[in-house]
C-alpha positions as CSV (number, residue, x, y, z in Angstrom):
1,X,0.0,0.0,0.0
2,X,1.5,3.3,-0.6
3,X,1.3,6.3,1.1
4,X,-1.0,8.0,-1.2
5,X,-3.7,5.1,-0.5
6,X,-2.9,5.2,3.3
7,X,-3.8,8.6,3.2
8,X,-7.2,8.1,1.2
9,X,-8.0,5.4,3.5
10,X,-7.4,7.6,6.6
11,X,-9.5,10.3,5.2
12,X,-12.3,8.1,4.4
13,X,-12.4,6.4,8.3
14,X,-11.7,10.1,9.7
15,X,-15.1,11.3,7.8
16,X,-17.2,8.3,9.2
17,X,-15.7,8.8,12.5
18,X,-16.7,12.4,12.3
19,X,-20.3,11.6,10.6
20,X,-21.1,9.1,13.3
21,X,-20.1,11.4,16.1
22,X,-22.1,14.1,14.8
23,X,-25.1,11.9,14.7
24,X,-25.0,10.2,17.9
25,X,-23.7,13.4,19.8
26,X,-27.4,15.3,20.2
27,X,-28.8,12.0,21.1
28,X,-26.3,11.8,24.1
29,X,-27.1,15.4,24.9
30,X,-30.7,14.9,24.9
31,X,-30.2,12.0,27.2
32,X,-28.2,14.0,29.7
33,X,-31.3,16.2,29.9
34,X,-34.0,14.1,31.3
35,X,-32.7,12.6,34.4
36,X,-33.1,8.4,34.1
37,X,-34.4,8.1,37.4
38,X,-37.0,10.8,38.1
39,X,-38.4,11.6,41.8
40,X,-42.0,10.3,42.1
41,X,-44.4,12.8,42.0
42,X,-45.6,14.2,45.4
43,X,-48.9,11.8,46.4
44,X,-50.4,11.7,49.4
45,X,-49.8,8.8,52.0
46,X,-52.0,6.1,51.0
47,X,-55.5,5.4,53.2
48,X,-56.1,2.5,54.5
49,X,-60.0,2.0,54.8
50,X,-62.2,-0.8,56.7
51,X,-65.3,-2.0,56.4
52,X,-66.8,-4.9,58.7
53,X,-70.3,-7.3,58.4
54,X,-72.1,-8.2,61.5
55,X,-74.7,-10.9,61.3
56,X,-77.5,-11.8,63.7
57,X,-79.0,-15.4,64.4
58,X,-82.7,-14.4,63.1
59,X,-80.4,-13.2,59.9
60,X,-80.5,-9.5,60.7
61,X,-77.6,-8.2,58.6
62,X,-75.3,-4.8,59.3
63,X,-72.7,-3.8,57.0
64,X,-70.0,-0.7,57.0
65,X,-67.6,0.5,54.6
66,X,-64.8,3.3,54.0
67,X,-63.8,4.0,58.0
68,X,-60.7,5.2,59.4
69,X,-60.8,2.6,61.9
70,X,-61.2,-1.4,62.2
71,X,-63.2,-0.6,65.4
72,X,-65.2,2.6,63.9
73,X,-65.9,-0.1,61.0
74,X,-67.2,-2.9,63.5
75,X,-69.3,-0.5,65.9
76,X,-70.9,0.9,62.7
77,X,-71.6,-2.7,61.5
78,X,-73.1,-3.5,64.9
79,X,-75.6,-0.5,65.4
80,X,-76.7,-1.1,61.9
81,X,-77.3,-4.4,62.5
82,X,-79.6,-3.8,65.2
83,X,-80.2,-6.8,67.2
84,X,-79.0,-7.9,70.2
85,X,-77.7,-11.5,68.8
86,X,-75.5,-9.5,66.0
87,X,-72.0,-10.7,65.6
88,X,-69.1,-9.7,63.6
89,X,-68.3,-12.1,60.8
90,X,-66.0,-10.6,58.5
91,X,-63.4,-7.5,59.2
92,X,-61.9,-6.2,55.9
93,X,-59.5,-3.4,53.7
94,X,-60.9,-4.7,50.2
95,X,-64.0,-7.1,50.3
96,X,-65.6,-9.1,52.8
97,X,-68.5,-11.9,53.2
98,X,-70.8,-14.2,54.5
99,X,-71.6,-17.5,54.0
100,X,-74.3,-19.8,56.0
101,X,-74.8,-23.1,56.5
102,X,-77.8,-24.0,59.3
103,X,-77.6,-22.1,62.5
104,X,-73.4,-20.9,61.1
105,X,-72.2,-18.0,59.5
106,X,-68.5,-17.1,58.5
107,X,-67.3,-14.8,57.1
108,X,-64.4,-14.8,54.6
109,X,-62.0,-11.8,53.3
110,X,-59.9,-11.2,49.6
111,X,-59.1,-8.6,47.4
112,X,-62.2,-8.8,45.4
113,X,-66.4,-10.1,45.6
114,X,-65.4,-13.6,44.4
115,X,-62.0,-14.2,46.4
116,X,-64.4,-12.6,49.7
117,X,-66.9,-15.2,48.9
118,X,-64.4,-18.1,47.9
119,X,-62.6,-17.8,51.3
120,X,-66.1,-17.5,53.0
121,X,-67.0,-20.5,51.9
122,X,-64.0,-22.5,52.4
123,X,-63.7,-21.6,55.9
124,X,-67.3,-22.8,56.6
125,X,-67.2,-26.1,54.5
126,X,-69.8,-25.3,51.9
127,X,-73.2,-23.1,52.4
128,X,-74.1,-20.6,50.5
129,X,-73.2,-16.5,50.3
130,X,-75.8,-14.5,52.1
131,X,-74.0,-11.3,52.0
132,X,-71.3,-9.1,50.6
133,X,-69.0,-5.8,50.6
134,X,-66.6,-4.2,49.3
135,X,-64.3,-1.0,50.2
């Protein structure tokens, strides 16, 4: 090769050097502007809300939802229940209910209706849903 070529072939890698640095350059400069790991945006602290079901043995029925408090949620279950046989069956955050079978209720807790009523009735054995709730 002589130096005349080396030259030519130097020029041409120099001029793809230089082309590819120009392209890629703004793309690195763009990237340095938009941090890659961005604080979260300010949200308030998340609420926790409960709800509870209270049943009676005549099949009186009291049901809360969205309170601050697992006890505000059962007294409010209670008092709307009404009767002095009422019992709490099912304390919940997302969805709670109640399945019977004879003279038994349980209750039965999950993130949705049908996981609530599925874990309500596995807990009992069988029966059938009588009631429901969700937050």
């Amino acid at each position: 090769m002589t130096t005349r070529q080396r030259r030519r072939v130097a020029t041409v890698l120099g001029s793809i050097i230089a082309a590819a640095a120009m392209v890629f350059a703004p793309m690195q400069v763009a990237n340095a502007q938009t941090p890659r790991t961005a604080d979260p945006p300010n949200l308030p602290p998340l609420i926790t809300y409960y709800g509870a079901i209270a049943m009676g043995e005549d099949g009186s029925k009291g049901t809360s939802r969205r309170h601050l408090s697992k006890l505000g949620a059962q007294q409010a279950a209670m008092e709307r229940c009404g009767h002095d046989t009422c019992k709490i069956v099912s304390t919940f955050t997302r969805c709670g209910a109640v399945a019977h079978q004879g003279t038994t209720y349980h209750g039965g807790i999950g993130l949705n209706r049908g996981m609530a009523e599925q874990h309500a009735m596995s807990q009992l054995g069988g029966g059938q849903i009588v009631h429901w709730a969700c937050n």
